[in-house]
DRENTOR-995767 format. One record per atom (N, C-alpha, C, CB): x, z, y. Coordinates in steps of 0.02 Angstrom, whole numbers, padded with zeros to 5 digits, always signed. Each point is the difference from the previous one (the first is absolute). Glycine has a CB too. Example, Ala and Ser with C-alpha at 12.3 -4.5 7.8 and 13.67 -1.06 7.14 Angstrom:
2
+00660+00390-00284;-00045+00000+00059;+00045+00000+00060;-00095+00062-00059;+00077-00098+00112;+00042+00003+00059;-00039+00037+00055;+00059-00108-00032;
END
This chain:
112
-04582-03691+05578;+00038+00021+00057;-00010+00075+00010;-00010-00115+00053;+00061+00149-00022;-00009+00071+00010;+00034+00015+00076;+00003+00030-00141;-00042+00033+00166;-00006+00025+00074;+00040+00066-00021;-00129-00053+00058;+00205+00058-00016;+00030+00033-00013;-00013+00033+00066;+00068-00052-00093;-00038+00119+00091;-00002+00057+00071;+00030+00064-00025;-00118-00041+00057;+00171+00047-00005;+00067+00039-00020;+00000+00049+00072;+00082-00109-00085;-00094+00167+00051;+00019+00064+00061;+00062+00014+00012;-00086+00057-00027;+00143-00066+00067;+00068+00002+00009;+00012+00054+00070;+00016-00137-00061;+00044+00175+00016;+00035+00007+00085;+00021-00046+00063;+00037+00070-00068;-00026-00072+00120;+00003-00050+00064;+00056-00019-00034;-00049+00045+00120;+00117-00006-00125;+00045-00014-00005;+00043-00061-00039;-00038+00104+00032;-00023-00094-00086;+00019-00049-00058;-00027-00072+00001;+00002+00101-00066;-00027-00120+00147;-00024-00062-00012;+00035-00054-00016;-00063+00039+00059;+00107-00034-00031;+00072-00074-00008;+00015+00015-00086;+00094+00006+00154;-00072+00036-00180;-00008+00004-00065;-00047-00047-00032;+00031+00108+00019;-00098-00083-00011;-00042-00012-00041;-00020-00074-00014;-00026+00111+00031;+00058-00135+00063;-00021-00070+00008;+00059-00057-00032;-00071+00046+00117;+00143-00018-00121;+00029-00024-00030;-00007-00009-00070;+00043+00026+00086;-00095+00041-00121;+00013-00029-00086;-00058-00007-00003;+00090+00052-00064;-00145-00081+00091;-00059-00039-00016;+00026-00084+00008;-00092+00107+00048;+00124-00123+00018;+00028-00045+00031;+00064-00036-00081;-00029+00080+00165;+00072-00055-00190;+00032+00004-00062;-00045-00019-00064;+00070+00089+00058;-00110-00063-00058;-00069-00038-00063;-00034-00069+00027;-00049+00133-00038;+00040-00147+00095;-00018-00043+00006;-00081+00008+00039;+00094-00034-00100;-00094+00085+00117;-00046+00030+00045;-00018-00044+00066;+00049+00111-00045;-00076-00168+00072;-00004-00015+00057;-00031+00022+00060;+00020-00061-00065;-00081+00111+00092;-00016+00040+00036;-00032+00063-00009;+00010-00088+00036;-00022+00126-00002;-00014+00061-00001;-00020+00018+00085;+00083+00021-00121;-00129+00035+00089;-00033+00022+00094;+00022+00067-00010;-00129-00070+00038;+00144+00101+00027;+00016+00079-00010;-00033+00020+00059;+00116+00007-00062;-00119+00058+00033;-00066+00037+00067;+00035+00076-00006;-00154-00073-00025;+00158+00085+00091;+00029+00076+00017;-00065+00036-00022;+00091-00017+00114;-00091+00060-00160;-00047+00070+00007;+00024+00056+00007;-00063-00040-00058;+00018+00100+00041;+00015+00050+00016;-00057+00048-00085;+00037-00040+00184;+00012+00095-00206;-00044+00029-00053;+00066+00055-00035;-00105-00128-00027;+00082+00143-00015;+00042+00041-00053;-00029+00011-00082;+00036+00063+00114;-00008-00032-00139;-00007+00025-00062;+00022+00056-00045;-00010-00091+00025;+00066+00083-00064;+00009+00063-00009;+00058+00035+00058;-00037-00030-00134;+00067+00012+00170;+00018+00008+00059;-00021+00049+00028;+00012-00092+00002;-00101+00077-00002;-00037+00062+00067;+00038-00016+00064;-00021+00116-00081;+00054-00172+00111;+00030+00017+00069;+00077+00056+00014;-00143-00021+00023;+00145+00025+00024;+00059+00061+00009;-00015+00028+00092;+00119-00074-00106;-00077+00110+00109;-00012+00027+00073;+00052-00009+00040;-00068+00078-00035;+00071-00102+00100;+00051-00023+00051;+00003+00045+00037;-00013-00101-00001;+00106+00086+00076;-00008+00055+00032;-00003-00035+00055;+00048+00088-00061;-00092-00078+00129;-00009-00057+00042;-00007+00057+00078;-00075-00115-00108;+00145+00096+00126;-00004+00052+00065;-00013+00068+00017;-00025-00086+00017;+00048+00095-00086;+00000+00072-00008;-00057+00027-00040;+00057+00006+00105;-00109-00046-00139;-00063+00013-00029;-00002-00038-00070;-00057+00015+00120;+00045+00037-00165;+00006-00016-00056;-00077-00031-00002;+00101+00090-00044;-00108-00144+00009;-00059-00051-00028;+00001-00023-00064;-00004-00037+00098;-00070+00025-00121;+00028-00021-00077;-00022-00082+00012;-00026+00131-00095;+00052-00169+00055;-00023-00090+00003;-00035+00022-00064;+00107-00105+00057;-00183+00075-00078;-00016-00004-00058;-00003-00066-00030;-00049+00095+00025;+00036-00155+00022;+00009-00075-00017;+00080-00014+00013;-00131-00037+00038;+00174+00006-00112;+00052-00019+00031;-00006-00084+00026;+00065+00101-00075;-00001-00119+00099;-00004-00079-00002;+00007-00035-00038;+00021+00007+00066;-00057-00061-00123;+00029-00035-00054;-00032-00066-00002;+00025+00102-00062;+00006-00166+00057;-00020-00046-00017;-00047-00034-00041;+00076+00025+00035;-00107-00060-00014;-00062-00027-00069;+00027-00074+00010;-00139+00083+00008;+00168-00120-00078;+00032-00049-00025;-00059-00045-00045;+00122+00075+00006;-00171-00113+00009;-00040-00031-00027;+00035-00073-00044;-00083+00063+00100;+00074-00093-00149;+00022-00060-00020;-00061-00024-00052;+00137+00031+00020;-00132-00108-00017;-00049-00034-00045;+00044-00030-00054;-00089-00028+00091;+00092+00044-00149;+00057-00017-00054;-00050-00042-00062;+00096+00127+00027;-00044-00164-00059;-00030-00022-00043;+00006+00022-00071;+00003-00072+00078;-00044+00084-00123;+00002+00036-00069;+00061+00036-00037;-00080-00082-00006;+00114+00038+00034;+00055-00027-00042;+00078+00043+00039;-00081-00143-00032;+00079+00132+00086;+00039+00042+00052;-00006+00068-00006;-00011-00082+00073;-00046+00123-00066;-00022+00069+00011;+00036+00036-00023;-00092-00018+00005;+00110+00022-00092;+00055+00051-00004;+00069+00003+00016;-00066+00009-00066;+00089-00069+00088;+00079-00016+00039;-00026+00027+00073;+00059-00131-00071;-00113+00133+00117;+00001+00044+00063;-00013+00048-00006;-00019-00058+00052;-00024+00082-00091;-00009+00063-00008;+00056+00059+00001;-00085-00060-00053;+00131+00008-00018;+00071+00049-00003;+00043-00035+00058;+00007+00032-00144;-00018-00070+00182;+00053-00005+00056;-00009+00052+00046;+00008-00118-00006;-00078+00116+00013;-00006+00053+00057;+00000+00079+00001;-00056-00091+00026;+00033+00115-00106;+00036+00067-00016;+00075-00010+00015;-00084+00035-00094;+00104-00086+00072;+00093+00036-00003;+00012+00004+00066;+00062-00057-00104;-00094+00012+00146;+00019-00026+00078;-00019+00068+00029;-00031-00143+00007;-00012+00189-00008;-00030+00040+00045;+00009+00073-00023;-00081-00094+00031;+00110+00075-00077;+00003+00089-00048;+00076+00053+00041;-00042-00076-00167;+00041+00126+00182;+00042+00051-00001;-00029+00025-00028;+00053+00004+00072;-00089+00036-00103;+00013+00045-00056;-00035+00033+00022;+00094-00005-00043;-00118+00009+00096;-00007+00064+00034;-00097+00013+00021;+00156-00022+00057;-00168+00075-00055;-00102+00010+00034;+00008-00058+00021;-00046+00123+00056;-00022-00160-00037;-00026-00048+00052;+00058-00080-00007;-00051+00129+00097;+00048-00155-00150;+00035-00057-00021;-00067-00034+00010;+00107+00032-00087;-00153-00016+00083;-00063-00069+00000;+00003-00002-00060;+00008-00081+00097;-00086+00038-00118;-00038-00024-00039;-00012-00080+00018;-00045+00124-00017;+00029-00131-00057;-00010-00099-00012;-00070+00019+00000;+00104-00076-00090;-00142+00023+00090;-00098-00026-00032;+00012-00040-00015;-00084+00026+00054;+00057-00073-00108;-00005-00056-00026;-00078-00016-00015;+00123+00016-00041;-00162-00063+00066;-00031-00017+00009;-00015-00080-00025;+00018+00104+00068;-00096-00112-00089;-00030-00089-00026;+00014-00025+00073;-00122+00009-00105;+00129-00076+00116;+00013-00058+00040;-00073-00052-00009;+00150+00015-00020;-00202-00001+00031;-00041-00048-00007;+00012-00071+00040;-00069+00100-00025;+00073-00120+00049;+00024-00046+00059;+00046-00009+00062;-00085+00003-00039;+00125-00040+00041;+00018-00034+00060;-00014-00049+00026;+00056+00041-00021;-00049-00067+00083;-00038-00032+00059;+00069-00025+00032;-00121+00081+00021;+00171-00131-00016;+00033-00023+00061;-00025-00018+00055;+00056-00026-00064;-00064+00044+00114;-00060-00006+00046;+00021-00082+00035;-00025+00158+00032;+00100-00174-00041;+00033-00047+00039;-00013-00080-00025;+00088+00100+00023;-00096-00081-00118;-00009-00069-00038;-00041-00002-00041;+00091-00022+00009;-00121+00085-00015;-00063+00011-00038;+00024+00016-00088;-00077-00095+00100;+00118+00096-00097;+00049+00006-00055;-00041+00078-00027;+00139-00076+00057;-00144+00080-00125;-00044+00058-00046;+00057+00012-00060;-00148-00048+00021;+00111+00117-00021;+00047+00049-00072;+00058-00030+00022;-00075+00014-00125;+00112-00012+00052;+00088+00014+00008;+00013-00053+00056;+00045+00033-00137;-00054-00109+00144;+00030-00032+00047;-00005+00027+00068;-00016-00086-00069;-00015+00141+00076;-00021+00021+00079;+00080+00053+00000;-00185+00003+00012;+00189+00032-00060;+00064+00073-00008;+00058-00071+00042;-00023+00113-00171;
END
């Protein structure tokens, strides 16, 4: 099993959730953060005062996939989240040592 985690723009969440959702993806957790990269941030104009943001806003898209899936989300979620453009986000791919269904006690893949 593998622990996927995808840095995305906000924008692209319905995207992303539709072509994981299309593979056969059944859940996923998402968590608002805040960070940058090659970006560095940019500077705003706010009531007349120029400011710089150095954290932008971007999604963290966690999923528990099975072996076998990973490179069909992987490339779902590049194509899903990509403009082209600075600050598209980054994937991690990560070992899956265990799952736990907490509800049926259900382990490894029967828990995904």
């Amino acid at each position: 099993m593998k622990w996927m985690t995808a840095i995305i723009k906000p924008f692209k969440l319905d995207d992303v959730r539709e072509a994981l959702a299309d593979i056969g993806v059944q859940g996923l957790t998402v968590t608002e953060v805040k960070g940058f990269g090659r970006q560095k941030g940019h500077t705003e104009l706010y009531r007349g005062a120029e400011y710089v943001v150095d954290f932008l806003p971007k999604l963290k898209i966690e999923v528990a996939l099975e072996d076998d899936q990973l490179e069909r989300a992987v490339e779902a979620v590049t194509e899903a989240a990509r403009t082209g453009k600075v600050g598209d986000g980054k994937i991690f791919v990560s070992d899956l040592e265990q799952v736990v269904r907490i509800r049926t006690y259900e382990t490894g893949s029967d828990a995904l």
